[in-house]
N, C-alpha and C positions, 0 to 999 in steps of 0.2 A: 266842341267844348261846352259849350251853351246849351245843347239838347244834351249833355250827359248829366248837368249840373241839376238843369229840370225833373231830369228821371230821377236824378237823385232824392229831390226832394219830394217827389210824390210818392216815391217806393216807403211800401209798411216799414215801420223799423221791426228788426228783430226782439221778438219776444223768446225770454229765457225762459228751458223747458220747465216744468213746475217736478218739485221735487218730488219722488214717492213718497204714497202715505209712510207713515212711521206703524208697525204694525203691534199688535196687542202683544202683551206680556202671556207669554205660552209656557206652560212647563209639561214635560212627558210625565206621565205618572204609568207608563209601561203597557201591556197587552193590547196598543194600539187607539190608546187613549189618551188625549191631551184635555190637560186644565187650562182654559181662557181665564188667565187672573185678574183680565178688565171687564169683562162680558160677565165672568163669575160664571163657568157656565163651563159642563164637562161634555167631551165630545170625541165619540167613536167611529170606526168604519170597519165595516163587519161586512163578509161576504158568503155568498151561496152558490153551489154549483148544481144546475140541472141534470138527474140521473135519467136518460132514456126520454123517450117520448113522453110520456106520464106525467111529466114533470111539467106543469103548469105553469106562469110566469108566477100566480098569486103564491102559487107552493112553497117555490121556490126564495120571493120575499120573505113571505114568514121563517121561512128557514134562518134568512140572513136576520130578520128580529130579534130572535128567540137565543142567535150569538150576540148581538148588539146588547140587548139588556143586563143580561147577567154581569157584563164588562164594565157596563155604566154602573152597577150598584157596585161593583167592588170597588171601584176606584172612589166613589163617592166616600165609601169608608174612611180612606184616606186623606179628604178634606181638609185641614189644621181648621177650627171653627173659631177657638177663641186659643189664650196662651195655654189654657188646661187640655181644652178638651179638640178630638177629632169628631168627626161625625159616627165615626166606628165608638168612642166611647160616648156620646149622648145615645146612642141606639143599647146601652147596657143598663139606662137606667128606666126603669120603667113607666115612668112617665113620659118618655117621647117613643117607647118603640112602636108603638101602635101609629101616632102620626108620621112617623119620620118613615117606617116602613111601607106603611100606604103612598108616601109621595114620591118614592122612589122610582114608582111606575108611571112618571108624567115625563115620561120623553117623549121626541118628537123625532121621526124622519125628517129630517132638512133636505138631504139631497138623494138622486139616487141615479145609479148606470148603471146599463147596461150593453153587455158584449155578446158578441155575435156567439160564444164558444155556451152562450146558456146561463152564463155566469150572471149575478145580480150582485151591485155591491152598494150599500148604503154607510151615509152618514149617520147617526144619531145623536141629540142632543139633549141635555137634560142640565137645564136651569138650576143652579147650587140653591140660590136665592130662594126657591120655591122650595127646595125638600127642608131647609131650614126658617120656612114662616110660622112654623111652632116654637122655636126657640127664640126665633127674633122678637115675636110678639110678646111671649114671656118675656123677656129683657128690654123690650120698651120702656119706655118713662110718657109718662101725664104729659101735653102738648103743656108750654108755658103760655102765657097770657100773652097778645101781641105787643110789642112794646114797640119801643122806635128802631125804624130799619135802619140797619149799620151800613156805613158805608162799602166795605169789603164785600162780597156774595159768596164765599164760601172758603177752603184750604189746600194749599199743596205746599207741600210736605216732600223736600229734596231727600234723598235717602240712598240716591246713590254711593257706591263704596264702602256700604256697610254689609255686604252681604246680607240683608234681608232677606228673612221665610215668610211668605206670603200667607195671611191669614183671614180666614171672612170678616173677622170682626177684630180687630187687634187693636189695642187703646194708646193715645197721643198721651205720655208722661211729663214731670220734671225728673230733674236732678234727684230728687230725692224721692220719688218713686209716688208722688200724688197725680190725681188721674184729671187732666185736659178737658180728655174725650174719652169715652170710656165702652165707645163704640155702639153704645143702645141709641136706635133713632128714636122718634116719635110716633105715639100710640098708631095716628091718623097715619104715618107714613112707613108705618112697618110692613106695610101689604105690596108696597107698590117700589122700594130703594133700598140701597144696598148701604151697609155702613159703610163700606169705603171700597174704591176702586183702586188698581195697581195699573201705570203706564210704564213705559221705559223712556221713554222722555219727553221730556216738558212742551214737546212740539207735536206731542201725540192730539189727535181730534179730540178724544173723549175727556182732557181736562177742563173740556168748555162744562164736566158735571161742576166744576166748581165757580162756575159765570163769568161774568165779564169782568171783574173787577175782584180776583181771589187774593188774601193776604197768603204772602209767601214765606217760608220756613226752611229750613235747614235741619236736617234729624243731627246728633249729634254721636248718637250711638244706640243699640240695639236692647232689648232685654228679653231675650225671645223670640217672639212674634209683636212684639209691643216696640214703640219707637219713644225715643228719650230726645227731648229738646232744651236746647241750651238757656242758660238761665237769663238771656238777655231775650233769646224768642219768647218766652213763656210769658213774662212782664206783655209782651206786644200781645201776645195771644189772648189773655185774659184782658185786655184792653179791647180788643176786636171782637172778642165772641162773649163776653161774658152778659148773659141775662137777655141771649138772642136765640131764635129760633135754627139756625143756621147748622150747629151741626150734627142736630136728628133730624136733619131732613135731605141727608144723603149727598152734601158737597164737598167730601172728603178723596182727595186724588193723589195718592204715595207715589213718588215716583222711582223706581227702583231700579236694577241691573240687571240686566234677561242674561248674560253671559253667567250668571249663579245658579240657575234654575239646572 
């Protein structure tokens, strides 16, 4: 009894498994193509089969490239960018189609496999963020002067059960349709963050964009791709952010319902 009591107490205690990560908000947008609405970041998987001996491994990738790209620029069309526009209509106005269409060509092989049958099948990825740094910079605002740092470090923004449409730049309202956030970062920080990221819940890794210490909100209801907050958030919000640098500098975190997508 005595030597069981000992063991007892020298044995590890049991540690609980740790839960899976909570995974990014994904939407299909079809021909083999998913939109990462936290990543902001579109990505396909395209493949190639070896004809005959001839058929080189190099060949044969570029084969699979040459389907990966054109999949990637279609669905980019389909983007939502702001409540007006997709990226298929800023690409109609002539001032972005020269940018928007040269950027369209920075994707990037992430992953790639191959099978023994000759077959090559790759991932490709293509950054939203970077085909849209003409637009975003355009809609930037002047950095404000430093003031005093707010307590809060940034926003999330509950939204579930609103069936929210996910949008790259979509603007924090009131009641009466005046604009919070209006979704344009800062000059200095339009190169480098995203106006706002989309989670599926509040336990997701990537709300650490909005820091250690984010004020927290309630959407209250939709108006598009824009989100409308209650008239008692708004008071708190304009208490928290107002005359800070806080939110054009990318610490805006929506959290939304992936069961919509």
């Amino acid at each position: 009894m005595i030597l069981w009591m000992i063991a007892s107490a020298l044995a590890e205690p049991e540690v609980a498994p740790e839960a899976p990560p909570v995974p990014d908000l994904v939407e299909s947008f079809g021909g083999g193509v998913t939109m990462n609405w936290t990543k902001m970041s579109l990505r396909v998987t395209a493949s190639a089969e070896g004809r005959g001996v001839n058929s080189s491994q190099k060949t044969v990738e570029q084969q699979a490239r040459l389907s990966a790209e054109p999949a990637l620029a279609a669905a980019m069309m389909k983007v939502q960018v702001d409540a007006q526009n997709t990226c298929g209509d800023l690409l109609e106005e002539p001032s972005y189609q020269g940018p928007l269409q040269a950027r369209l060509a920075r994707w990037s092989v992430v992953e790639t496999r191959y099978f023994s049958s000759g077959r090559i099948e790759i991932d490709g990825e293509l950054p939203v963020r970077e085909v849209l740094i003409p637009w975003t910079i355009e809609h930037a605002q002047a950095s404000p002067p430093v003031g005093q740092k707010p307590e809060t470090t940034g926003v999330v923004v509950d939204a579930r059960g609103l069936g929210v449409s996910p949008a790259f730049s979509p603007k924090l309202l009131t009641e009466k349709g005046e604009v919070l956030y209006d979704g344009a970062l800062w000059v200095d920080t339009a190169n480098s963050r995203l106006p706002v990221i989309y989670v599926p819940a509040p336990t997701h890794a990537d709300v650490a964009r909005a820091g250690e210490h984010p004020s927290l909100f309630k959407a209250a209801q939709t108006r598009g791709v824009d989100l409308v907050l209650s008239e008692a958030d708004v008071r708190r919000f304009r208490e928290d952010f107002g005359g800070t640098r806080l939110l054009g500098e990318g610490t805006v975190v929506l959290v939304v319902d992936a069961e919509n997508l």
